[in-house]
C-alpha positions, 0 to 999 in steps of 0.5 A: 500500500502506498501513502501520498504522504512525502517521504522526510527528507533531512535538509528538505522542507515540506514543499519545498520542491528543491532538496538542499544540498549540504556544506559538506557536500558543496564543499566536496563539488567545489574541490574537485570542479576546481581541481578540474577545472586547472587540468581542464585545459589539458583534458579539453584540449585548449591548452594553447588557447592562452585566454581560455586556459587562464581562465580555467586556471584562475577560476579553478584555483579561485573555486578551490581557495574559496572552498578551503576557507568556508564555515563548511564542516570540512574547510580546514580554514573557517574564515568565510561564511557559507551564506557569502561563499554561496554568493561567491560562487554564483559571482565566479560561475557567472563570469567562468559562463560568460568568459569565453565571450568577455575574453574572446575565445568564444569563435574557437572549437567548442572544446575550448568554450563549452567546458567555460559555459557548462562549468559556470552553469554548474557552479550557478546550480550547485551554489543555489542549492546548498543549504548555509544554515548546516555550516552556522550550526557547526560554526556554533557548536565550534565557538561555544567548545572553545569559549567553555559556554 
């Protein structure tokens, strides 16, 4: 017998028709999309094509540095706040989507432009699904060990 209840999702609101991806989670997108994104260039092919690959390299280092310093429960660096490195991303997936046109390497080969276009939609994606209220909870719990409260 089936129930029309929904089933409970941790992180998901009821009617909420999005399920929140954690910090945690994000965390680990955002490490291995800038991990590759530096290598892209050599995976793609358009490690010739200056503009597109600093592009990729920057944003990738950028992608890796950010998430390295996030209040994620697994950020080794806790300097910036999840709600703030969410909107970051959303800021470097938009102008890693745009760049094959702001820097001019948008009439090569697909091969080197779509990787841009793709990644920085996904960057957008991943960024406006994460769930921020996870990495508050943890940073809390953090700062009342610490200060014996």
């Amino acid at each position: 017998m089936t129930s029309d209840r929904e089933p409970r999702v941790p992180g998901k609101r009821r009617g909420d028709i999005h399920a929140r991806t954690s910090s945690r989670i994000h965390t680990i997108i955002g490490l291995v999309v800038g991990v590759l994104l530096i290598v892209a260039p050599w995976i793609f092919g358009f490690a010739d094509v200056g503009a597109a690959m600093w592009t990729a390299i920057i944003a990738g280092v950028v992608i890796l540095m950010s998430e390295l310093t996030t209040t994620s429960p697994i950020s080794p660096i806790k300097m910036v706040p999840m709600r703030i490195h969410v909107w970051m991303d959303v800021l470097v997936g938009l102008i890693l989507a745009v760049s094959p046109w702001i820097f001019g390497f948008a009439d090569n080969d697909a091969n080197v432009w779509v990787p841009h276009l793709v990644v920085g939609i996904a960057v957008i994606g991943y960024a406006l699904i994460t769930r921020t209220d996870d990495a508050a909870t943890v940073e809390a719990r953090q700062h009342r060990a610490t200060s014996g409260a």
